[in-house]
C-alpha positions in Angstrom: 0.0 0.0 0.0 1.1 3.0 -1.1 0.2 6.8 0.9 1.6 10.0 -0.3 1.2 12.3 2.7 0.8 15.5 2.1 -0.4 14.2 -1.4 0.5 14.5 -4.9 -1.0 16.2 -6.7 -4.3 17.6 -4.3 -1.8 18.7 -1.5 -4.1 17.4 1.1 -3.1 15.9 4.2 -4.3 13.0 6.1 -5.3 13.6 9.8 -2.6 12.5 12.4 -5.3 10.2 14.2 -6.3 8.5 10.5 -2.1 7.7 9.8 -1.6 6.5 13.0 -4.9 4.0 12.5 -4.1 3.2 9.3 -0.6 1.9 10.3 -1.8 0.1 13.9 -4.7 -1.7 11.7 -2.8 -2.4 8.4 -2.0 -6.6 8.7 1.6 -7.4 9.4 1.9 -9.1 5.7 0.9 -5.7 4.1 3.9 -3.6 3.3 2.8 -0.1 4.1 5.2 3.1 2.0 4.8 6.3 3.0 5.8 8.9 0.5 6.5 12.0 2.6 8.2 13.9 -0.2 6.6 16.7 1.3 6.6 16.2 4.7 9.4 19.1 5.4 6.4 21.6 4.4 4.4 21.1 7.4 4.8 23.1 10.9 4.3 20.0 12.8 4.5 16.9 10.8 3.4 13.1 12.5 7.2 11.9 13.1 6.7 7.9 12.2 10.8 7.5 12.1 10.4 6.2 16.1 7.7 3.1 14.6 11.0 1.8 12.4 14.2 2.8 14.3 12.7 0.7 17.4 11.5 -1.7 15.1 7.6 -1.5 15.7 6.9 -1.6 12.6 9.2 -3.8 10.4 6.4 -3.7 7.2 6.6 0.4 7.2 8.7 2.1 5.1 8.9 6.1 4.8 10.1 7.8 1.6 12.0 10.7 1.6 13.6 13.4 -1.5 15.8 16.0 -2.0 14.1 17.2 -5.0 11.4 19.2 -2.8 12.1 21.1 0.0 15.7 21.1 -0.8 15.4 22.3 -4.3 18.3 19.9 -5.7 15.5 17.9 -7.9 18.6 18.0 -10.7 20.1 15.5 -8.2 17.7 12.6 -8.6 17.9 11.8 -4.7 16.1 10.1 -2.5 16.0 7.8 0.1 14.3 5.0 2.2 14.0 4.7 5.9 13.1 1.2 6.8 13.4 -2.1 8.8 17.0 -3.6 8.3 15.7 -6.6 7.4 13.3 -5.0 4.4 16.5 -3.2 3.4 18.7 -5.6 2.7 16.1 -7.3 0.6 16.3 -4.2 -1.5 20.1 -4.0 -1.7 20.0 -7.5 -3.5 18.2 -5.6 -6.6 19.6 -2.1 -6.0 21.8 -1.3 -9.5 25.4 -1.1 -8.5 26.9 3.0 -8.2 23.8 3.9 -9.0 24.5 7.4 -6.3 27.8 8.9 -7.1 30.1 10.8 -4.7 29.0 14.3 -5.6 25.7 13.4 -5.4 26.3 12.1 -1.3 28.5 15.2 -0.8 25.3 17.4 -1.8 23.1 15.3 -0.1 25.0 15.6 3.2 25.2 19.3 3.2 21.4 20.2 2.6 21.0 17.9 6.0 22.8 20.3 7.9 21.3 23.4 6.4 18.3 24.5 8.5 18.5 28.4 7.3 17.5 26.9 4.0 14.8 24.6 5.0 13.6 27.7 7.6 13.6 29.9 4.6 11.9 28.0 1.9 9.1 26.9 4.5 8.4 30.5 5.4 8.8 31.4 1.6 6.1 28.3 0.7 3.5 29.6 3.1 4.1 33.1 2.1 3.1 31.9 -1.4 0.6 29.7 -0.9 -1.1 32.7 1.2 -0.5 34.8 -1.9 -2.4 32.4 -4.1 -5.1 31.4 -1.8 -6.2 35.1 -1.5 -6.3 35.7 -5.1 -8.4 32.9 -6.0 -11.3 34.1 -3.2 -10.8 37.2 -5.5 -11.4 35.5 -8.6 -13.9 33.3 -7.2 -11.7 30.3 -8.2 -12.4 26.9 -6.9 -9.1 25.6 -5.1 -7.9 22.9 -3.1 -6.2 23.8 0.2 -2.3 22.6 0.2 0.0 21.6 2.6 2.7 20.9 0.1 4.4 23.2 -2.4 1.8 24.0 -4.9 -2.0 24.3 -5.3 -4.8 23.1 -7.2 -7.0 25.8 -9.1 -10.3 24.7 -11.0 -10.0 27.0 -14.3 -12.3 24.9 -16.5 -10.3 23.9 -19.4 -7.0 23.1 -17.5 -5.1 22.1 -20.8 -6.5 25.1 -22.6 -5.2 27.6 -19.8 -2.1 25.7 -19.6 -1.3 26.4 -23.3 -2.1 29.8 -22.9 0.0 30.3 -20.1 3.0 28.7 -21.6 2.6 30.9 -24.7 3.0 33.6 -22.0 6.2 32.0 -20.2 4.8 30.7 -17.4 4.9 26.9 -16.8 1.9 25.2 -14.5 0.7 21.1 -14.9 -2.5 19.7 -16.8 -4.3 17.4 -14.0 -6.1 15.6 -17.3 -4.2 12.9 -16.8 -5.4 12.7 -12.9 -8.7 12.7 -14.3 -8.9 16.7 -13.1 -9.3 17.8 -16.6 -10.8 21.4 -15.6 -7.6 22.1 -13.2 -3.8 22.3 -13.0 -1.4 22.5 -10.6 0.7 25.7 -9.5 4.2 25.5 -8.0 5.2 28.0 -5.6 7.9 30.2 -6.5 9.4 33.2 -4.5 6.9 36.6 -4.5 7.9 38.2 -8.3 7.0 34.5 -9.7 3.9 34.2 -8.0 2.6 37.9 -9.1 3.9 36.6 -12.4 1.6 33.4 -12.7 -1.5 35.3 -11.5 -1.2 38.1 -13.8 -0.3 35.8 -16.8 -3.8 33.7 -15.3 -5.9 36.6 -14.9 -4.8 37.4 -18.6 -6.0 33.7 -19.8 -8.8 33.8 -18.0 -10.1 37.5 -19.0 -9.4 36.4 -23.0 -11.5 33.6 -22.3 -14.5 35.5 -21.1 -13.9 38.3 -24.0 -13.9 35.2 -26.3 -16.8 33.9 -25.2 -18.7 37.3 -25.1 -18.1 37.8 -28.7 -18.9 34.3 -29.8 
């Protein structure tokens, strides 16, 4: 079983009380991932490291990435926390030097950089403020988001997401999530966020004219 906590692509997250039931009533023959790529977003994330370290858990394993918080996506990093045993099963079809040394030495480093992570988590909720109170504005149906992006409901997603890469400014479809009226924003620092929404309010406004004069 597979959870992605805050999720991909909704940015919702699952109440504390519902993870910890989940993982208490999951069978022991079940192997339970949780994908907590985001996790580093949150003010007070559910810490399930103690579950494997003391070996509670031995069918739990928690997925972690560098490519998020700690903007080194170009790396292709990540990483499993898990049961030794469960491990070593996976070393027997890990692909030899498959992480190189440059690749641990970067890895290393953004574990011991808290100004960053402090930074980019005040940065995200800055942003995700930003965006939240513009939709209201623009009576925009949204999703609230825990991780680093939103969902906005702008009724032909793939349409709008043309239009706004014709005007430099790169979102996601959700078509293929079966969300074909919305896409996904990233957050960026303040002059990219005022940059999406203009370029949005744009799309959106030559839609309506379009419309009128249809």
């Amino acid at each position: 079983m597979f959870v992605a906590n805050p999720n991909n692509p909704t940015g919702t997250l699952a109440p504390r009380g519902d993870v910890i039931r989940l993982i208490n009533e999951l069978p022991s023959s079940v192997l339970l991932v949780m994908d907590e790529a985001y996790l580093d977003f949150l003010d007070d994330p559910i810490d399930l490291l103690p579950l494997v370290r003391l070996g509670f858990k031995p069918n739990l394993i928690l997925m972690r990435t560098f490519s998020k918080i700690y903007g080194l996506a170009g790396l292709r990093l990540g990483y499993g926390i898990g049961h030794p045993e469960f491990v070593a099963a996976l070393e027997k079809v890990r692909q030899p030097f498959n992480i190189n040394s440059l690749i641990q030495a970067g890895a290393l480093a953004a574990l011991f950089d808290n100004e960053h992570l402090r930074r980019t988590r005040q940065n995200n909720a800055q942003g995700l403020s930003f965006f939240v109170r513009e939709f209201r504005q623009m009576n925009l149906e949204y999703v609230p988001s825990a991780a680093n992006f939103i969902l906005v409901k702008v009724g032909d997603g793939q349409a709008v997401f043309e239009q706004l890469q014709k005007r430099g400014v790169i979102t996601r479809p959700m078509g293929g999530y079966s969300l074909p009226q919305w896409i996904r924003i990233s957050i960026g620092v303040p002059g990219e966020n005022s940059r999406c929404m203009a370029a949005l309010k744009d799309v959106l406004n030559a839609q309506v004219m379009a419309r009128r004069a249809a």
